[in-house]
MITI-190301 format. One line per field, with one value per residue (C-alpha): x, y, z; residue in one letter; residue number from 1. Coordinates in nm, 2 decimals. Example, Ala and Ser with C-alpha at 12.3 -4.5 7.8 and 13.67 -1.06 7.14 Angstrom:
2
px	[1.23	1.37]
py	[-0.45	-0.11]
pz	[0.78	0.71]
code	[A	S]
pos	[1	2]
END
This chain:
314
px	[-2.88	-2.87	-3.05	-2.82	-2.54	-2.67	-2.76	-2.37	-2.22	-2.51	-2.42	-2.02	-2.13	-2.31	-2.03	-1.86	-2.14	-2.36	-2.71	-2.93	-3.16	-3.18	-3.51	-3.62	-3.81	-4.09	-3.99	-4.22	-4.47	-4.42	-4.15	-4.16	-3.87	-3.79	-3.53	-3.30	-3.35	-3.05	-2.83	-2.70	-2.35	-2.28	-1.97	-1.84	-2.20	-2.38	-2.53	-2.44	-2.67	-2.66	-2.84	-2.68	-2.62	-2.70	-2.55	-2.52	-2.68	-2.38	-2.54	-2.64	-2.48	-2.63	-2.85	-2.87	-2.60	-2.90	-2.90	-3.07	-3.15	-3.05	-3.18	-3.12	-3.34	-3.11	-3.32	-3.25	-3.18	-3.48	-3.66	-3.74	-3.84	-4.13	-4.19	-4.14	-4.43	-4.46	-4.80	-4.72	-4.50	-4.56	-4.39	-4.34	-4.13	-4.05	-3.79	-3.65	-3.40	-3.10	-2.86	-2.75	-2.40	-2.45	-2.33	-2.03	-1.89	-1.64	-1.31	-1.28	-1.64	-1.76	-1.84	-2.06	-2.29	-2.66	-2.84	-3.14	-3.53	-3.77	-3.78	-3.49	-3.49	-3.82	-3.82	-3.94	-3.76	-3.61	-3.53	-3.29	-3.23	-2.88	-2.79	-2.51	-2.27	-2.45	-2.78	-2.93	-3.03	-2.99	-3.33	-3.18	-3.49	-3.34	-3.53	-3.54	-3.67	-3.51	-3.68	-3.53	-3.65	-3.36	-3.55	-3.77	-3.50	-3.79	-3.77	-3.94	-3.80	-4.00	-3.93	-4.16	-4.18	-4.38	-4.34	-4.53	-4.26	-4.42	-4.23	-4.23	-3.99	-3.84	-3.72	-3.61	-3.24	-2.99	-2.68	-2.42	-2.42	-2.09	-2.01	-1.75	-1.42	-1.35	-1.40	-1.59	-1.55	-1.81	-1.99	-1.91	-2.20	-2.19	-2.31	-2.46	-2.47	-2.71	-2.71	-3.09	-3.21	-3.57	-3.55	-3.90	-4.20	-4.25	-4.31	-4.34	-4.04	-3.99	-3.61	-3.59	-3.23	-3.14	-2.85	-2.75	-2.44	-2.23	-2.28	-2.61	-2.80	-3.01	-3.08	-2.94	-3.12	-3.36	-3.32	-3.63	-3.78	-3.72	-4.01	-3.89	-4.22	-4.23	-3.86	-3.77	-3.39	-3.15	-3.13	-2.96	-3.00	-2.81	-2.90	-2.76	-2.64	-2.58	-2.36	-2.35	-2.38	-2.25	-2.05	-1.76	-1.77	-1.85	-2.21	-2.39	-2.63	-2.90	-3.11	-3.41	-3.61	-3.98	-4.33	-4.65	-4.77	-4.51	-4.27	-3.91	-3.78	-3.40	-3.18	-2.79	-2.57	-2.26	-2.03	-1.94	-1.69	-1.67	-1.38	-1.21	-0.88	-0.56	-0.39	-0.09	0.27	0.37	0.70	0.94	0.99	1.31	1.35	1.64	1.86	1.90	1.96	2.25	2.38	2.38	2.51	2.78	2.88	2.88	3.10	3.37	3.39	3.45	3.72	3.90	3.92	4.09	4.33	4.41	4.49	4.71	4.97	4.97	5.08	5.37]
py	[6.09	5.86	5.58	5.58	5.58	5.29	5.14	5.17	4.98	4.72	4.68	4.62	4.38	4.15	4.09	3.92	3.79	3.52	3.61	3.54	3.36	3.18	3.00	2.78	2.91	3.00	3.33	3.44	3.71	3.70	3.66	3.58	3.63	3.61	3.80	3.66	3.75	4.08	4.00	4.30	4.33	4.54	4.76	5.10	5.14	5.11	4.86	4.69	4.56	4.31	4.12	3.80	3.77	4.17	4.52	4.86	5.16	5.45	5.69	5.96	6.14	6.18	5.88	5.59	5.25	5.03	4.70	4.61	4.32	4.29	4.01	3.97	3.80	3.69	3.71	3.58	3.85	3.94	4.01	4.35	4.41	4.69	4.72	4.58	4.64	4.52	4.35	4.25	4.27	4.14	3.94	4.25	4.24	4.54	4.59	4.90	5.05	4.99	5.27	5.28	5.45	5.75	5.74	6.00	6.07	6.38	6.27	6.59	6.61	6.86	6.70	6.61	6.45	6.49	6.20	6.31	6.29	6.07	5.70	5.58	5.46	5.63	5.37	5.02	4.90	5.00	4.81	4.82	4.64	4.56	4.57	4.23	4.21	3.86	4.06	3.91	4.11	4.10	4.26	4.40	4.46	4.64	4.61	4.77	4.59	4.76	5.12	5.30	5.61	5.78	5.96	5.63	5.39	5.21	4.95	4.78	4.47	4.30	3.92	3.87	4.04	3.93	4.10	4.11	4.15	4.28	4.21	4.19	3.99	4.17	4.10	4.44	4.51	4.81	4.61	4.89	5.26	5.51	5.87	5.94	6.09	5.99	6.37	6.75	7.02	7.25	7.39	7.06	6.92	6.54	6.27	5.96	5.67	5.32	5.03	4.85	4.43	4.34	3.99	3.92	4.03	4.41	4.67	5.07	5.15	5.50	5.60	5.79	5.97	6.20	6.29	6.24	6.33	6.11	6.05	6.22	6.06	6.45	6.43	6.71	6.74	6.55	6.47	6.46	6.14	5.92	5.76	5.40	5.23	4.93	4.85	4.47	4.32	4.60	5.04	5.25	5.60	5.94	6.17	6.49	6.66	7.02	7.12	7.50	7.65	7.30	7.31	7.03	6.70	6.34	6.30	6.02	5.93	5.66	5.49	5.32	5.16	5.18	4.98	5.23	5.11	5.28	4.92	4.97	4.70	4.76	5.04	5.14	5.38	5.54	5.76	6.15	6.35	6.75	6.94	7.21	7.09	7.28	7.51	7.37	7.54	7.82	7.71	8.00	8.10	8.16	8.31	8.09	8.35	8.35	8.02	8.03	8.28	8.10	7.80	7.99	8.13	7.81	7.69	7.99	7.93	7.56	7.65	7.96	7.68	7.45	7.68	7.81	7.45	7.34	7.67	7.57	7.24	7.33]
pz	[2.45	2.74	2.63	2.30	2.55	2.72	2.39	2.27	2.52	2.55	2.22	2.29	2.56	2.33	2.14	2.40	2.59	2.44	2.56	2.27	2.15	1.80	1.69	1.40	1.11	1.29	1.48	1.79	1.80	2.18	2.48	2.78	3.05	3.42	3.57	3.81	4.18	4.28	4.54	4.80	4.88	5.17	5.17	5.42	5.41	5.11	4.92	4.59	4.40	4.12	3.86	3.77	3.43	3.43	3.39	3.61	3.50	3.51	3.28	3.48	3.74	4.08	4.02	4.23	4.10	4.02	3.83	3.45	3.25	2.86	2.66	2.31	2.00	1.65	1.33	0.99	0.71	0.56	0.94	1.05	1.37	1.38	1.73	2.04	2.32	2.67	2.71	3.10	3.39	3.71	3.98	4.22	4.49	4.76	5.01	5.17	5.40	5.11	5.11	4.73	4.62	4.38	4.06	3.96	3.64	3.69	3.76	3.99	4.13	4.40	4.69	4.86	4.59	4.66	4.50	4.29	4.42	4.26	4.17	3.97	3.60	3.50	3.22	3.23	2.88	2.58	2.23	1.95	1.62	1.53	1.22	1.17	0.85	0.69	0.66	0.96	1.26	1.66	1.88	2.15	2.44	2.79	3.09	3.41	3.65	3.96	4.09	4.38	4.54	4.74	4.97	5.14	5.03	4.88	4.59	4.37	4.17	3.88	3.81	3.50	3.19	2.81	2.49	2.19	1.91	1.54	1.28	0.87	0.60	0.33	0.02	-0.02	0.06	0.10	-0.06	-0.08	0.05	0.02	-0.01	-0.24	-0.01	0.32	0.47	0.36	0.45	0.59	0.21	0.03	-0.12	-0.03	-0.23	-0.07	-0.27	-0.26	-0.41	-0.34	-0.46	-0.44	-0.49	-0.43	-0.65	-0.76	-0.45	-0.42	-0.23	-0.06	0.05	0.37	0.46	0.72	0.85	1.22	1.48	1.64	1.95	2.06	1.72	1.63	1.35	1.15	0.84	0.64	0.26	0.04	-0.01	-0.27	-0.43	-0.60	-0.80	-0.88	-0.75	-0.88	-0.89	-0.89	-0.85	-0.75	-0.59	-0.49	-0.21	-0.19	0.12	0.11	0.40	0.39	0.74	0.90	1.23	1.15	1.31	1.28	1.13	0.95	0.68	0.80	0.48	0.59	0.32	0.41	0.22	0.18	0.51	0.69	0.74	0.78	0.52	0.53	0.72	0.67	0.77	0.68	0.80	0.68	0.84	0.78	0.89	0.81	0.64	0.80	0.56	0.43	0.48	0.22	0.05	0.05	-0.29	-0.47	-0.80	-1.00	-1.05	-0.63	-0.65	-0.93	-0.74	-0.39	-0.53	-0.72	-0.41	-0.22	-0.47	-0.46	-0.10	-0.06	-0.35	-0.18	0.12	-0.07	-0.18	0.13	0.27	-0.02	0.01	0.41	0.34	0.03]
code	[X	X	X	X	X	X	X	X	X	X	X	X	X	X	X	X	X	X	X	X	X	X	X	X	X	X	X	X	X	X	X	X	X	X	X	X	X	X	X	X	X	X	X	X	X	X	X	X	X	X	X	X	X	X	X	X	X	X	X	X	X	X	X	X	X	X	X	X	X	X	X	X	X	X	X	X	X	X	X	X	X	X	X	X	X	X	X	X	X	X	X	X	X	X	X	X	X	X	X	X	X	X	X	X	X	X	X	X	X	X	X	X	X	X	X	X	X	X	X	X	X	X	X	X	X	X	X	X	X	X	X	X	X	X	X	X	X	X	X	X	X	X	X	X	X	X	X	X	X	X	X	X	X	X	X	X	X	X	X	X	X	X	X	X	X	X	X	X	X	X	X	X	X	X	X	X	X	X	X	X	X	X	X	X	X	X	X	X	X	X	X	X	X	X	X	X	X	X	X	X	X	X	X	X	X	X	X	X	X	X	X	X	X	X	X	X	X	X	X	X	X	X	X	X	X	X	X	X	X	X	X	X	X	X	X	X	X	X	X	X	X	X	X	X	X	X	X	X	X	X	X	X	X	X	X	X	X	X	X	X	X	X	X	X	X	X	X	X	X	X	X	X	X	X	X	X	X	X	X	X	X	X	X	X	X	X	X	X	X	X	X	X	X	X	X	X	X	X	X	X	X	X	X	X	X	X	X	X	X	X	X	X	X	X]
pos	[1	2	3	4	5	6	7	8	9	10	11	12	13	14	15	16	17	18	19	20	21	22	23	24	25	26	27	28	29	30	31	32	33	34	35	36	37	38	39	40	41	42	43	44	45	46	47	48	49	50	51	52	53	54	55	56	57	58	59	60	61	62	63	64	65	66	67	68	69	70	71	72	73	74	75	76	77	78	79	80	81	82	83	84	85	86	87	88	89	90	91	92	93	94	95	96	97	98	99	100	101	102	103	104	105	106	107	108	109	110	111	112	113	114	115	116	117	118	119	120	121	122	123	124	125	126	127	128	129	130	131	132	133	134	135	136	137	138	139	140	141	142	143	144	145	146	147	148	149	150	151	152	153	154	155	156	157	158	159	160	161	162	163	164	165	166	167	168	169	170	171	172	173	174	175	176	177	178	179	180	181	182	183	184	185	186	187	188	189	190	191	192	193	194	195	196	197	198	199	200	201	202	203	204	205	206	207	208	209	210	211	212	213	214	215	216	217	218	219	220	221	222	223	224	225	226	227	228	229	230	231	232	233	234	235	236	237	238	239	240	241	242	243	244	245	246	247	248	249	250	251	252	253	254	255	256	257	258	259	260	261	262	263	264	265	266	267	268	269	270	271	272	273	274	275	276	277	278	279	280	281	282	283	284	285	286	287	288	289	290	291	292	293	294	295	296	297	298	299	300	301	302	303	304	305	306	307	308	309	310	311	312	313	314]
END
């Protein structure tokens, strides 16, 4: 759940923050990538440090505030990204003796907080594929290249860092996906709907939906497979989610089209919210004779008034 949180705001940050890179035609199998040098800012005692061009990792509470690197890759529509693996890192560097802040999270927090053992991210990278409204697609690769263990103040900083990036093209395409209401309720049986082009030649194609939550992406249930032969031009295709036994919330289908060797060719997601809709408001009822009767009554009143203030006035 934390790296999806850390994934979510990377991904906020690169729309405002123009750190890609765009190639030709030919797209590399490979990256390389040096990181700028931190810089330490000293303040009541503890150490800053920073990245230029970086971020600060804030996911975790009782972990040391330490810097990380993101660097994104655009691809035209039709690229997938299959994997991303780190062949190399080197350029170490070690220091020690920095007296990091912790990171807190609770507004109201007990303190004092005791900063967690151990070396600090346990991770050396991550990578995500965003999925852009043209079709195309952004690689989004997170490295962390600065380590620090709490309890020698050591640290470890890596400048230099080369991927090998595998990737496919596909002419295979998820053009439309909807369900049919904008929320269910816990019971409903929810139809997913997608629309899919193969504008290349004829390919097996096998659909693949689950459904996820919001927020910590586990995955709560699997559809069956969908088995597409010979897929050429246009098709379309209906999951089914039953939601019987279904705590309400915000869920989502993901559709990830996939080749018999296993290659994601096209992935989409869309929303499904189930709550439980609030019953409305019982109308009081009134039989129409209680109504006659009311408003004959209304009307013998306002009359007897009238009545009254024409003898005052003769």
């Amino acid at each position: 759940m934390r790296k999806r949180w850390i994934l979510a705001v990377i991904i906020l940050l690169l729309a405002s923050w123009p750190t890609s890179l765009s190639y030709g035609a030919e797209l590399p199998s490979s990256i390389e990538l040096t990181i700028p040098g931190y810089t330490v800012t000293s303040v009541g005692g503890l150490d800053y440090v920073e990245i230029p061009g970086g971020e600060v990792l804030l996911a975790e509470e009782g972990r040391p505030r330490v810097p990380y690197y993101i660097r994104s890759i655009d691809y035209p529509k039709g690229y997938r990204v299959q994997d991303v693996i780190l062949e190399e890192r080197s350029g170490l560097e070690t220091a020690t003796g920095l007296r990091l802040p912790v990171v807190i999270l609770d507004p109201s927090p007990e303190l004092p907080i005791e900063m967690k053992e151990g070396w600090y991210p346990e991770e050396e990278y991550d990578w995500s594929q965003w999925e852009n409204p043209d079709g195309s697609t952004t690689l989004i690769i997170v490295m962390y290249p600065f380590y620090y263990d709490p309890e020698t103040t050591d640290v470890k900083f890596y400048k230099n860092y080369c991927f090998d990036i595998e990737y496919v093209i596909s002419s295979v395409s998820i053009t439309g996906l909807t369900i049919a209401k904008e929320t269910y309720e816990p019971g409903d049986k929810v139809p997913i709907d997608m629309w899919l082009h193969n504008s290349g030649e004829t390919q097996d194609v096998i659909v693949n939906t689950v459904i996820k939550q919001y927020g910590s992406d586990e995955t709560e249930a699997g559809l069956p497979l969908r088995s597409l032969r010979s897929l050429v031009g246009d098709a379309s295709v209906t999951a089914e989610w039953d939601t019987s036994g279904i705590e309400p919330g915000y869920y989502y289908a993901e559709v990830a089209l996939a080749d018999t060797a296993g290659n994601v060719l096209d992935k989409k997601t869309v929303g499904v919210p189930i709550q439980v809709s609030e019953a409305p408001e019982r109308p009081t009822k009134f039989p129409t004779l209680y109504l006659i009767i009311g408003g004959v009554v209304v009307a013998a009143i306002v009359a007897s008034v009238l009545v009254i203030k024409s003898r005052k006035k003769a």
